[in-house]
LOZADO-326214 format. One record per residue (C-alpha): residue number from 1; x, y, z; residue in one letter. Coordinates in steps of 0.2 Angstrom, whole numbers, padded with zeros to 4 digits. Layout:
% LOZADO-326214
{NUM,{X,Y,Z},A};
...
***
This chain:
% LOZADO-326214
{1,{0062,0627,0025},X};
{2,{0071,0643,0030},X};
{3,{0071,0659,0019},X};
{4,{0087,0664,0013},X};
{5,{0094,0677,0022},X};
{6,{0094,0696,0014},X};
{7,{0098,0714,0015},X};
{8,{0090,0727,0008},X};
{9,{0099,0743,0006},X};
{10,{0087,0759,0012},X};
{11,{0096,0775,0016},X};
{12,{0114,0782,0017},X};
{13,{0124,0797,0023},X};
{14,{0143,0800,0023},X};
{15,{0142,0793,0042},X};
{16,{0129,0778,0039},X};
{17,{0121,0765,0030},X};
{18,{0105,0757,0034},X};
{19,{0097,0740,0029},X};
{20,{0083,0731,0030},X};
{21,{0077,0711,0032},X};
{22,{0069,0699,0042},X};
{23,{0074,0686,0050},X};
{24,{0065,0669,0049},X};
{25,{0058,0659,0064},X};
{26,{0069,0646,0074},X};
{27,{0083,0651,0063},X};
{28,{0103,0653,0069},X};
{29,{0112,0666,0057},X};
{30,{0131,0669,0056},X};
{31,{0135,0688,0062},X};
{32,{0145,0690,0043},X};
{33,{0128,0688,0037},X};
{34,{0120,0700,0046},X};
{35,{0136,0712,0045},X};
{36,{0144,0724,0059},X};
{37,{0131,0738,0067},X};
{38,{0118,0743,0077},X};
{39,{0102,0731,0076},X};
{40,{0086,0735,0077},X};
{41,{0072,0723,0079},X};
{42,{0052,0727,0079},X};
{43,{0042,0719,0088},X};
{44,{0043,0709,0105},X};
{45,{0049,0691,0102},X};
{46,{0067,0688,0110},X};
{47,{0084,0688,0098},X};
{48,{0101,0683,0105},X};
{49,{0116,0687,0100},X};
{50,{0132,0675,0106},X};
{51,{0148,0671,0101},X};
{52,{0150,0659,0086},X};
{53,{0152,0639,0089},X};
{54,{0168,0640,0081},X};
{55,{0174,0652,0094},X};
{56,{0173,0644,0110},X};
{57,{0163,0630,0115},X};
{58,{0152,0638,0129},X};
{59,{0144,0651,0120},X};
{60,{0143,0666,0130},X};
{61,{0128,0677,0125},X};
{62,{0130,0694,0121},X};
{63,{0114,0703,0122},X};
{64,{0096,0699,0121},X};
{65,{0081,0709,0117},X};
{66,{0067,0711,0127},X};
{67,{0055,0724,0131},X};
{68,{0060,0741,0132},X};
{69,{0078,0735,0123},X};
{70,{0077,0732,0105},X};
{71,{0095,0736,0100},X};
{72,{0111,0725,0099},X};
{73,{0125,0727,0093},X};
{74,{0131,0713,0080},X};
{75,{0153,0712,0081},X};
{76,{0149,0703,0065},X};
{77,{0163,0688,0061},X};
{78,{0164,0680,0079},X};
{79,{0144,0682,0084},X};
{80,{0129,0670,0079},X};
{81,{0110,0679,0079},X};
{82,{0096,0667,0084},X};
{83,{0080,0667,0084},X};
{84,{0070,0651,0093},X};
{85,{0052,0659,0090},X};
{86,{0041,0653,0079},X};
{87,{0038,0669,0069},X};
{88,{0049,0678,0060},X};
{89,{0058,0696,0065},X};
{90,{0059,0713,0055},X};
{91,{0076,0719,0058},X};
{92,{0087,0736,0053},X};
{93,{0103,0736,0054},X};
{94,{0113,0753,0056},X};
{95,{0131,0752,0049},X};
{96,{0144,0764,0051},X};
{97,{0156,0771,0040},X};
{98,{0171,0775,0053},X};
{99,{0183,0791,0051},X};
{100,{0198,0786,0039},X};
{101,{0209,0795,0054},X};
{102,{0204,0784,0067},X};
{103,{0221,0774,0071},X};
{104,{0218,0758,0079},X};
{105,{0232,0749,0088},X};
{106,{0240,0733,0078},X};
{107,{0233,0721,0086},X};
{108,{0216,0728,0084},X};
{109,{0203,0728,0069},X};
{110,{0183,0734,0070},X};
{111,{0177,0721,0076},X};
{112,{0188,0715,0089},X};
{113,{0189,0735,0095},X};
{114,{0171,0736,0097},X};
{115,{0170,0721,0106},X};
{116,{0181,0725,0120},X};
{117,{0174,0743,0121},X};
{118,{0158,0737,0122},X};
{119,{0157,0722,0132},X};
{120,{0172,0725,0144},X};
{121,{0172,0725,0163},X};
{122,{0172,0745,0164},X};
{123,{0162,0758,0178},X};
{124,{0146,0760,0176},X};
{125,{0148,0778,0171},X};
{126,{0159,0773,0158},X};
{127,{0145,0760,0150},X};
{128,{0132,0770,0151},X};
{129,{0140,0782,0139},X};
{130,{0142,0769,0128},X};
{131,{0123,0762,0129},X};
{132,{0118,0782,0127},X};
{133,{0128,0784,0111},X};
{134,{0120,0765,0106},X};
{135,{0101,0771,0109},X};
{136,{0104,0788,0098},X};
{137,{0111,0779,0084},X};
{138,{0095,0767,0085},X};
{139,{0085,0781,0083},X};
{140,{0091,0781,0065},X};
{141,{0086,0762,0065},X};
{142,{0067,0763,0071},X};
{143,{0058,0775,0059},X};
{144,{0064,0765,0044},X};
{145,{0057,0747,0053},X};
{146,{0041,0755,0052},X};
{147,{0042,0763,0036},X};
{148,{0045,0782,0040},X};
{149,{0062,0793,0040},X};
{150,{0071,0799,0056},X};
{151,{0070,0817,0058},X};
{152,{0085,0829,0054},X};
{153,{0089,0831,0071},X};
{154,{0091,0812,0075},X};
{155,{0100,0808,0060},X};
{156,{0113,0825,0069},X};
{157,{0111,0816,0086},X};
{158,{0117,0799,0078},X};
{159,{0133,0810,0070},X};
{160,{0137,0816,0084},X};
{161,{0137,0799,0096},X};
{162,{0145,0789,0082},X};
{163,{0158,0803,0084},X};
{164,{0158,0797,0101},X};
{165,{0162,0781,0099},X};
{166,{0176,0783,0088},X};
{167,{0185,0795,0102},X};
{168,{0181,0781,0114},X};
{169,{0190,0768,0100},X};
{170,{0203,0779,0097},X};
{171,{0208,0780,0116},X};
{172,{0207,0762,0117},X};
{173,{0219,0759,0107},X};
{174,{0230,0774,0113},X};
{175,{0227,0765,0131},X};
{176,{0231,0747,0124},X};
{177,{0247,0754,0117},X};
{178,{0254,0761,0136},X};
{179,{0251,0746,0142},X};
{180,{0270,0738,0149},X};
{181,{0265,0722,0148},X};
{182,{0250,0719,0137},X};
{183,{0252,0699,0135},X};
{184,{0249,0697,0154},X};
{185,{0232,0705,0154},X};
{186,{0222,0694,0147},X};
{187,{0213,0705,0132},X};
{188,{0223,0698,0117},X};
{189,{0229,0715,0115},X};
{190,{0247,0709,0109},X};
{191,{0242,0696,0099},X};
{192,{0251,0699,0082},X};
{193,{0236,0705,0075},X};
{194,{0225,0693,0076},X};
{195,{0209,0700,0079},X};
{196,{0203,0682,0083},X};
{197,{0213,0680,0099},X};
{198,{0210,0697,0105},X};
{199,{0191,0694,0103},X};
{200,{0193,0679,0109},X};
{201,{0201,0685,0125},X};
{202,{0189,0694,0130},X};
{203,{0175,0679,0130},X};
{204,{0187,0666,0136},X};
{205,{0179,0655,0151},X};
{206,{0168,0664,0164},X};
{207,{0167,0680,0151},X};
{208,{0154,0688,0143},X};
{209,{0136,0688,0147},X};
{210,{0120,0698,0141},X};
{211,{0123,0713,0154},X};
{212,{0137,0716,0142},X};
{213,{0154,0714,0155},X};
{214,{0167,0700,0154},X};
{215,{0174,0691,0168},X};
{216,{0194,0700,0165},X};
{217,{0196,0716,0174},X};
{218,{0199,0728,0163},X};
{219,{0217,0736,0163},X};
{220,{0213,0754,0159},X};
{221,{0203,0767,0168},X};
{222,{0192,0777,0158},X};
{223,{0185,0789,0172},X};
{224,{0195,0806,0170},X};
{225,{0196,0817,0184},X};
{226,{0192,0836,0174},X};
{227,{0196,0852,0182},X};
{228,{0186,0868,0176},X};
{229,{0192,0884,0178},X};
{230,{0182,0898,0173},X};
{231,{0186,0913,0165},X};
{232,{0184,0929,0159},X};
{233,{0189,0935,0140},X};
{234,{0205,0944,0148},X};
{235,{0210,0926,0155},X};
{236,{0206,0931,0171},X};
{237,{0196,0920,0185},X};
{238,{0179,0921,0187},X};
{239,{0170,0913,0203},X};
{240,{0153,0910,0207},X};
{241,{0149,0899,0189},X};
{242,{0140,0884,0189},X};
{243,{0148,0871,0176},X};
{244,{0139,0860,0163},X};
{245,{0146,0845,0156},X};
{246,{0133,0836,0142},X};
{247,{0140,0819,0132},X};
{248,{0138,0823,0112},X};
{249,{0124,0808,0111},X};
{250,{0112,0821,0122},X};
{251,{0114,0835,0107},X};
{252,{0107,0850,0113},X};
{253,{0098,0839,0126},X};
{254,{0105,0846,0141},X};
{255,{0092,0836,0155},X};
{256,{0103,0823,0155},X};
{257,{0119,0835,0157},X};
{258,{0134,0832,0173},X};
{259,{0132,0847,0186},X};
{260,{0149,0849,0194},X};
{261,{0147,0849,0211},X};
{262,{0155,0864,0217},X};
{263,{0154,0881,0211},X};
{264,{0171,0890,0202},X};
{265,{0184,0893,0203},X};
{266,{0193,0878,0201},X};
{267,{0179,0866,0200},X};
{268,{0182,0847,0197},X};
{269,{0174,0833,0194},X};
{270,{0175,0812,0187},X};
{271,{0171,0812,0168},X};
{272,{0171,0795,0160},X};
{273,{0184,0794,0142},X};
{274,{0171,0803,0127},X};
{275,{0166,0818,0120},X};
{276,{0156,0833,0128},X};
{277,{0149,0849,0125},X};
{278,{0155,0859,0141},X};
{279,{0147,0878,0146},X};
{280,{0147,0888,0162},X};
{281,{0134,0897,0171},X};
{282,{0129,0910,0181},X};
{283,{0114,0915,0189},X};
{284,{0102,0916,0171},X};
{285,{0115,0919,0162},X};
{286,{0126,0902,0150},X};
{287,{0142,0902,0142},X};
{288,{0145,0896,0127},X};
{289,{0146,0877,0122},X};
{290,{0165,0870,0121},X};
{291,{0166,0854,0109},X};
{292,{0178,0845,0124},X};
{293,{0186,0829,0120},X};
{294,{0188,0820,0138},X};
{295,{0204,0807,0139},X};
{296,{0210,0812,0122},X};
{297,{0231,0810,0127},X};
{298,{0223,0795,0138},X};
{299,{0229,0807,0155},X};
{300,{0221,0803,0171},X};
{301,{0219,0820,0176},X};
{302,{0215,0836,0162},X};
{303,{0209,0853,0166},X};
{304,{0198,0863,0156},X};
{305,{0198,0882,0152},X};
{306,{0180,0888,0151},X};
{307,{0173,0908,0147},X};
{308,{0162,0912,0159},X};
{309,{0145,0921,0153},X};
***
């Protein structure tokens, strides 16, 4: 006989809320149960999330864990969680409390928002960012599976890639909203705002799959094409700097940073739609970090003004 499903409520913060359960052996749990968020799972035994039954009737999957990835994200109302091991599964789950301020189309909720944004057919760069801003956000998750506390600087990390993703929501639906003829795309987007058809839409036939793409094209393009121009703190140019561009999930990580190609100035360079911290260099020296928000006024083409150091 299965255990009845719980949540046990362990930490929380003005940007999240954790909590805690297990999930019992060869059991299938309705996503509303689970609740909207990042999910972490210990251990190694595989858990699928796919659409609901009483979605579609070919249930596309939407992830599953394996080695090495232990995070999903649960949409929550449309999604089913199973389990078909025969132990049962320690799981966190990492909610988000969104900005107030972020203004999604009509058409849209949460969960339908989150879907397309995560499981749509976008450039590579472009779901990378969202799996880094996914991982950093886990960090919050893992500690508290094994009974410990994230560190200060992970909990700042998570902040900052949950800001993140809301840019990315928020230009979503500022993209959804340009479009001409919406209806004709096949995301659901004008759909009266019924966040059923538009999640739907996105898992119709032939969507979805655990690689986390859909089998509609999407009809935005997230990759910006960014112009830097470096300059003194007169306004004048200055050549010769190298420019920096770090996604906010990296912190103060800067490894995993974007090196524009060419030297200033101008130097330009494809940015997929988020948030950045944005310096120039030269030689030893390094400007300061610019908080850049990249696609904000959905444009194609944006340029950048940077002080050189």
């Amino acid at each position: 006989m299965a255990v009845p499903f719980r949540l046990a409520a362990v930490w929380d913060n003005e940007d999240f809320y954790v909590h805690k359960g297990v999930l019992d052996a060869q059991v299938t749990l309705p996503g509303t149960e689970l609740g909207d968020g990042l999910i972490y799972y210990a251990g190694v035994q595989k858990v699928t999330h796919r659409i609901a039954s009483s979605m579609i009737s070919e249930q596309p999957v939407l992830g599953e864990t394996r080695r090495g990835l232990r995070y999903l994200w649960n949409d929550g109302r449309f999604t089913e969680i199973v389990n078909e091991g025969t132990e049962p599964i320690s799981l966190c789950r990492v909610g988000l409390t969104y900005d107030p301020k972020l203004n999604l189309a009509p058409s849209y909720d949460i969960t339908a928002a989150t879907a397309h944004l995560l499981h749509g057919e976008w450039p590579a760069a472009f779901k990378a960012s969202i799996k880094s801003d996914l991982e950093t956000i886990g960090l919050l998750a893992k500690p508290f599976a094994t009974g410990a506390y994230p560190s200060g600087k992970d909990i700042l990390r998570a902040k900052l890639a949950k800001e993140d993703l809301e840019f990315k929501l928020q230009w979503l639906a500022g993209a959804s909203r340009k479009l001409v003829t919406p209806a004709s795309s096949g995301w659901g987007i004008a759909s009266s705002g019924k966040s059923k058809t538009a999640f739907y839409s996105i898992f119709g036939p032939g969507g979805g799959g655990p690689e986390g793409s859909s089998g509609t094209a999407a009809p935005f393009d997230p990759i910006v094409r960014v112009t830097v121009n470096t300059k003194d703190s007169n306004g004048s140019d200055v050549r010769g700097c190298r420019v920096f561009a770090n996604a906010f999930a990296h912190g103060d990580d800067d490894v995993q940073a974007v090196t524009f190609s060419r030297m200033s100035t101008p130097t330009t360079e494809p940015l997929p739609v988020g948030r950045y911290k944005m310096w120039a260099a030269r030689g030893n020296l390094r400007g300061s970090f610019d908080a850049i928000g990249v696609g904000r006024a959905n444009q194609r083409e944006q340029t950048v003004d940077l002080i050189a150091p």
